[in-house]
N, C-alpha and C positions, 0 to 999 in steps of 0.2 A: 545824924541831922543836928541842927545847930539848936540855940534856943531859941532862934528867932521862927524856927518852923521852914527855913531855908537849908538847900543839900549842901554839906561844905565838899573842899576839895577832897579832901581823905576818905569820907564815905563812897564818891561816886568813883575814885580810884578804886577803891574796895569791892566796889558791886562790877567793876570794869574786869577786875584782877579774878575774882569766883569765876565771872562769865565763863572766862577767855583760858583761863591756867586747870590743866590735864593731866595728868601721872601719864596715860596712856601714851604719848607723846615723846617721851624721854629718850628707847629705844631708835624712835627714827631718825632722832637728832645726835644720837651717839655715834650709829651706824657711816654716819659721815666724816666720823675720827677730831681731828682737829678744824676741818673745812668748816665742823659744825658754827663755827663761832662767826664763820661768813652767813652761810645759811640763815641763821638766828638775825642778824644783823640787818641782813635783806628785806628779809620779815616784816622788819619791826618798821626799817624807815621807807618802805613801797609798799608797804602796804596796813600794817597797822594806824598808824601816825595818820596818814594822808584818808583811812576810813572812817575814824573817831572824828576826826575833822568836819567832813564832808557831810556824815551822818547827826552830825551836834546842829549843825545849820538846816537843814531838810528836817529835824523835830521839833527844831524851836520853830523853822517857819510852819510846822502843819500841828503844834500842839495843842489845838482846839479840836483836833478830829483823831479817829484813831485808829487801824492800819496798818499803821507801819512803814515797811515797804510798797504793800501795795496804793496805799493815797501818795506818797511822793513819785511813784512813777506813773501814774494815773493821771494825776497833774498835770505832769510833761509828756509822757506821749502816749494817753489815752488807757482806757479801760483793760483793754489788749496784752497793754504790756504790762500793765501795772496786775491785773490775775496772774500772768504769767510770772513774774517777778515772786507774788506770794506763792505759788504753785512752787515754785524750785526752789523758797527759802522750808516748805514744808519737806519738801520731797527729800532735799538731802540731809535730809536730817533720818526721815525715813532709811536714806542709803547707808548712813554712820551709822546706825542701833546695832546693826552687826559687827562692826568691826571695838565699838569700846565694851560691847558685851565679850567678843573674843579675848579682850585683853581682862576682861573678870575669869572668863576661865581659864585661860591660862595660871591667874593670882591663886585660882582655886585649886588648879593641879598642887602647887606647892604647901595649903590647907593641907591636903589628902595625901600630903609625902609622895607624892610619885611626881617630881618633875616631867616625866616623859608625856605624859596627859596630855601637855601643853603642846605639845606636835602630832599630836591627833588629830585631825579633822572631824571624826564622827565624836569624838567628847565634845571637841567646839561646836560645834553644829546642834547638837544637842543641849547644852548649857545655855545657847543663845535663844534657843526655842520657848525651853521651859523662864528663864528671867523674863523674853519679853512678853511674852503670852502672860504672863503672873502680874507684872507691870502694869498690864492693858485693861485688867480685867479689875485689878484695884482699883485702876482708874476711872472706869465704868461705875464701880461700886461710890464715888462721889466722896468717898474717906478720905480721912485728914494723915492716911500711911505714906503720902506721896514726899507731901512737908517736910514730916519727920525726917523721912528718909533720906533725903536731901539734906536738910541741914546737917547732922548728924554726918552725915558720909563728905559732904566738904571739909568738917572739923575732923575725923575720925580716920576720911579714906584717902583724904588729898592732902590737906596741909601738913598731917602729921607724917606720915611716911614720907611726903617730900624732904620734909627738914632732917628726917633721918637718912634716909637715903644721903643727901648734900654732908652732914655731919659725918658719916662714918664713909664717904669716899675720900674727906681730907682725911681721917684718921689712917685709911690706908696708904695713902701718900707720906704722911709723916712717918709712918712705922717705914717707908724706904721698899715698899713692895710696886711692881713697877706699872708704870702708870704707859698704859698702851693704847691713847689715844696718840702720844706723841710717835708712834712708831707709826710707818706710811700703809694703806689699805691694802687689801690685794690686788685693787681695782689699776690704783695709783701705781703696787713695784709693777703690774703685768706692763702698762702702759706707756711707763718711763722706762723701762729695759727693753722695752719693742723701738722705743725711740733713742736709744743708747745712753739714760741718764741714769747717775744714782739714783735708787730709792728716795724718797724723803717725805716725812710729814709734811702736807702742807696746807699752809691757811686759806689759799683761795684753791680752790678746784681744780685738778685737770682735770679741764675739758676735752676730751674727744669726738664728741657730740653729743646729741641733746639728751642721750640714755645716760652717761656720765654724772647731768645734774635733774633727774626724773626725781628726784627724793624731794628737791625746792619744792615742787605741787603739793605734797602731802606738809612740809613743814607748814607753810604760806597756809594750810586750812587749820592748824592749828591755834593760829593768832584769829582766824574768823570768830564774829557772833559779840564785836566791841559795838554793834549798832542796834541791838537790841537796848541799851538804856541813854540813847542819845535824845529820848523822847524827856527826859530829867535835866537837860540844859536850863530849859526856863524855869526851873525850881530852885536854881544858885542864886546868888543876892546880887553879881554882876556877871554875866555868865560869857560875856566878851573875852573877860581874862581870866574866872576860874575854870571854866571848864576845860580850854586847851590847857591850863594848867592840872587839872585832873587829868588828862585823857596823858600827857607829858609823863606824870609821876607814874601812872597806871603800866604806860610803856616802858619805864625805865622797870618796876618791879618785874613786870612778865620776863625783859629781857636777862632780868640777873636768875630769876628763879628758874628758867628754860634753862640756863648756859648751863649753871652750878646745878643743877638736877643731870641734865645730859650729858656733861665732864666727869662728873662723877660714876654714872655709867660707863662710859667709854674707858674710864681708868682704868677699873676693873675688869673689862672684860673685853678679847681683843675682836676687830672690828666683825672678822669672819665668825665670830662663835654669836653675835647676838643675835636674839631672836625677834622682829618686829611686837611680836603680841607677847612671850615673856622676857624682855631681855632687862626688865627692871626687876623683876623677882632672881632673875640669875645674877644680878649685881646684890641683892639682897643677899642670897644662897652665898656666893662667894668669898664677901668681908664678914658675913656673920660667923661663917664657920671657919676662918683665917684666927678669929676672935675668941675660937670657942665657944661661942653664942649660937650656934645652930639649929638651938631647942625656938629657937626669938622667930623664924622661919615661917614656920606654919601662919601664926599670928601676924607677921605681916602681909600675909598672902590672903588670910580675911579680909584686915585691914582695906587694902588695895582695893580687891570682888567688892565688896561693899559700898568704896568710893564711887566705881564704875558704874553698880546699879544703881545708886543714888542719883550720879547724873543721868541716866537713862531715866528713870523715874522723873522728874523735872522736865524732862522735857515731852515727856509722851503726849501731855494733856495740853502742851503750851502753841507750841506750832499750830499743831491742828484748829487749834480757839481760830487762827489769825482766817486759815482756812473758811473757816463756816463765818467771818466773820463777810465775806464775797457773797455771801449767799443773799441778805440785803440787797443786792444789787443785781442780783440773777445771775451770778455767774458760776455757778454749780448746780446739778442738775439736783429737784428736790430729794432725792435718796439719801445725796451725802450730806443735806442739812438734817437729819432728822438728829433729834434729841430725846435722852428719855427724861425721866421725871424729872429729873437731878439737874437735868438742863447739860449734859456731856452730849456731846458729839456721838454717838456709837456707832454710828455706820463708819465716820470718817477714822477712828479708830480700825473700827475691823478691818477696814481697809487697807490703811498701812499695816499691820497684821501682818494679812498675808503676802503684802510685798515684802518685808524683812522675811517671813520664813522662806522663801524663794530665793533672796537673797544669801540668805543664809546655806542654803542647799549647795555653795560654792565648794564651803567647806569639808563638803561629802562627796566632792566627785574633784578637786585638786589632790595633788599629793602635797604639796608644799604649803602651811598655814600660813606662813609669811607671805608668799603670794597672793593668795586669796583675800590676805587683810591688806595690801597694799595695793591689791587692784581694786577692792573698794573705797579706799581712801582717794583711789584716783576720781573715779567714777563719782564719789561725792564732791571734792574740789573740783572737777570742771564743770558740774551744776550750780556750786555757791559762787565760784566768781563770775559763772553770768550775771546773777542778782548783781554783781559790784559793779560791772560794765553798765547797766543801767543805771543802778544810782549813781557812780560820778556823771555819767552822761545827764541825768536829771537834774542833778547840781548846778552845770551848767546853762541847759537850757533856760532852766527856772528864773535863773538871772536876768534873764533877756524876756523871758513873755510874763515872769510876775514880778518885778521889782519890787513891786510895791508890796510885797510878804515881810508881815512882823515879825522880823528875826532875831530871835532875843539872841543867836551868836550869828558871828559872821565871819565865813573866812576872811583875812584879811589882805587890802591890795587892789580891791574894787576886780573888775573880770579878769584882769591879768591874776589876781592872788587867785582864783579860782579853777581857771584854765590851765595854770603852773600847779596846783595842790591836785586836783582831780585828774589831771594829763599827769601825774607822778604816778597816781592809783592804778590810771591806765593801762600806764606800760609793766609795772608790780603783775599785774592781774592779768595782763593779756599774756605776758612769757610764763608766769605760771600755768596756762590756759594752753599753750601749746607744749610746752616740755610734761603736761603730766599725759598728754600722748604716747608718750615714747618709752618701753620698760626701761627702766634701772638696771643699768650692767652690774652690782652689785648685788642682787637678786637672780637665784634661776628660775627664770620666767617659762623657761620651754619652749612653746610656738610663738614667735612676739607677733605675727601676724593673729593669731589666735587672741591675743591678749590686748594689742589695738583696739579689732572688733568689737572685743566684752565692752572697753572703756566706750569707744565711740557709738557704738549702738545705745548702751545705756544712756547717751546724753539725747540721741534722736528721737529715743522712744519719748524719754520725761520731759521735752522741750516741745516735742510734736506733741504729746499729748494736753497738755490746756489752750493750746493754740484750735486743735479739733473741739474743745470740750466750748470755747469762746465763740467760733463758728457755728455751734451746732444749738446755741443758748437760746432759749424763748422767755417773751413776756413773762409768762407766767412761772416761771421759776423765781421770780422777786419773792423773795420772802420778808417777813412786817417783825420787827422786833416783838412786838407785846403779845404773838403767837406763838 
């Protein structure tokens, strides 16, 4: 903060960059070889850039009330959609606990010297049980371990192993050991030698069809979750021109620190050997012990677990708040508003609860962990960019039935600038919305009919379900703040 008591650019970059930036994440962007650096790029400018935007203007126009998603779509097209919009920004968050818990134990396999751990399913499945269940229950308990734990695991469990990881995959490249993202996937020689071409690395995708670029879905949610502090626009000293200038620098940081995290994976390890949930601990494993340094291992396999639960922690208590925060307005049945002394949510907790351990249960009946963790990753990104489909659609309409919203920013261009920035998001968020349908031919998936289904049904259930929940709402579920 400034001294005047105003947010400057570099802070709200800062709180944009924690949000948004993942250790977890690295492996699926490696996995794509050189392509990554298209993938990453995508990203950034369909869907990052065009979100920050969009979501900077809908906080400044509603930073008198608070909400979030659900009062900006509430707004523009009613109660309906605006629960429903909170409903799936809580829910897939719900659907992720398991997939960055996987990627802690995985970290944790290599704490415990046994690599192989990490392709386990019943270790994973269990380590995700016991972290969120322990999570959930501190959080009930209304302790200040959640804080801690968090701040500590972004300085401890993200930024530091990041910059080691980027640090010691140039040192592998200088020492002339061979850097095999620039060698072409398995995906790419099958498919170019079916079409009678050389092999070759390359920077944009062969495309085959939409299984070919099924990974875009899961990168594209990795950039999600920049609109949670767009509510901080109107707290800049001119927020017209610093906050796309934050939201600018925010995007340039994520895109170098994704590229040179995920290059440096892919360097070290060639595309078919990574693993979606350890494949940053095997690029650890690999240059540490190249180096000699192998004893360094374990430690940063802590490191990592620790980042993981940290952000899992942070978020257990945060979504759900937005949740019960509907209940004012009766749109949750009174169960899941109840609160205990401490004023926590607990039912809404227990609730998600037991949708991750269900969830979780994936882990115990696939054979394949990479599977598993990447059909949950699908299954969350086609719940998060419905919320996005609404807010630019919000964006839009807003222009037209409120002008008159005191908007300390604004997209700029008057409705053309808005219809062009929000119809950019669109179409970002709609192809990522149908390609993460479709398995990843880089993956063995098994029955892709089988794995469709998982994806697609899990979006019918959580999208049908606050639709029935909004339907079936009575008077009397209002609940009064000062009870």
């Amino acid at each position: 903060m400034a001294k005047s008591g105003k947010m400057t650019i570099f802070t709200l970059s800062m709180m944009t960059v924690a949000a948004v930036v993942s250790l977890r994440g690295l492996p699926l962007m490696a996995k794509e070889g050189l392509s990554m650096i298209f993938y990453i790029l995508f990203a950034a400018v369909m869907f990052l850039i065009p979100a920050s935007l969009v979501a900077a203007e809908l906080g400044g126009a509603f930073s008198n009330k608070s909400g979030g998603v659900y009062t900006w779509i509430k707004e523009a097209f009613g109660s309906r959609w605006g629960f429903t919009a909170i409903w799936l920004q809580w829910i897939q968050n719900v659907v992720w606990y398991p997939t960055v818990l996987a990627f802690a134990a995985s970290a944790l396999a290599y704490l415990f010297m046994d690599p192989e751990l990490a392709n386990d399913g019943t270790y994973t499945g269990i380590v995700i049980l016991v972290c969120y269940w322990g999570a959930t229950f501190m959080t009930m308990a209304g302790t200040d371990v959640a804080s801690k734990v968090t701040k500590y695991g972004v300085i401890l469990g993200t930024l530091l192993p990041g910059v080691i990881i980027i640090a010691l995959g140039l040192f592998w490249v200088i020492q002339g050991n061979p850097i095999h993202f620039l060698e072409p996937s398995t995906a790419v020689v099958a498919a170019e030698k079916l079409a009678g071409e050389a092999p070759h690395a390359r920077l944009f995708p062969h495309i085959t069809g939409l299984g070919s670029v099924a990974f875009l879905a899961g990168i594209v949610l990795l950039f999600a979750g920049v609109e949670v502090h767009a509510v901080h626009a109107n707290e800049m000293k001119n927020p017209a021109k610093e906050f796309p200038a934050s939201m600018f620098l925010a995007a340039g940081i994520i895109f170098c620190l994704f590229l040179a995290g995920s290059m440096a994976v892919a360097a070290v390890i060639p595309e078919s050997k990574i693993s979606l949930t350890a494949g940053l601990m095997q690029a650890f494993k690999q240059v540490l012990d190249t180096f000699h340094l192998g004893f360094i291992t374990p430690l940063m396999g802590l490191l990592c677990a620790f980042g993981a639960i940290g952000g899992v922690m942070s978020w257990v208590g945060g979504p759900s708040r937005g949740l019960l925060y509907t209940s004012r307005e009766g749109e949750i049945p009174p169960f899941m508003a109840k609160v205990n002394s401490k004023g926590i949510q607990v039912n809404i907790l227990l609730i998600q609860a037991v949708i991750v351990s269900t969830l979780a249960s994936l882990y115990f009946i696939m054979d394949n962990v990479s599977v598993a963790f990447f059909m949950l990753s699908a299954m969350t990104i086609t719940l998060y960019l419905v919320v996005y489909i609404l807010m630019y659609s919000a964006a839009i309409k807003l222009r037209y039935t409120h002008p008159e919203l005191p908007r300390s920013y604004k997209v700029p261009g008057g409705k053309f600038g808005i219809w062009a920035l929000a119809g950019l998001g669109l179409m970002g968020v709609s192809f990522a919305l149908v390609v993460g349908f479709f398995p990843p031919t880089n993956l063995p998936v098994g029955n892709p009919a089988l794995y469709v289904g998982l994806v697609a049904s899990g979006m019918i259930l959580f999208i049908g379900l606050p639709l029935l929940i909004h339907a079936l709402k009575k008077p009397e579920w209002v609940q009064h703040p000062d009870k």
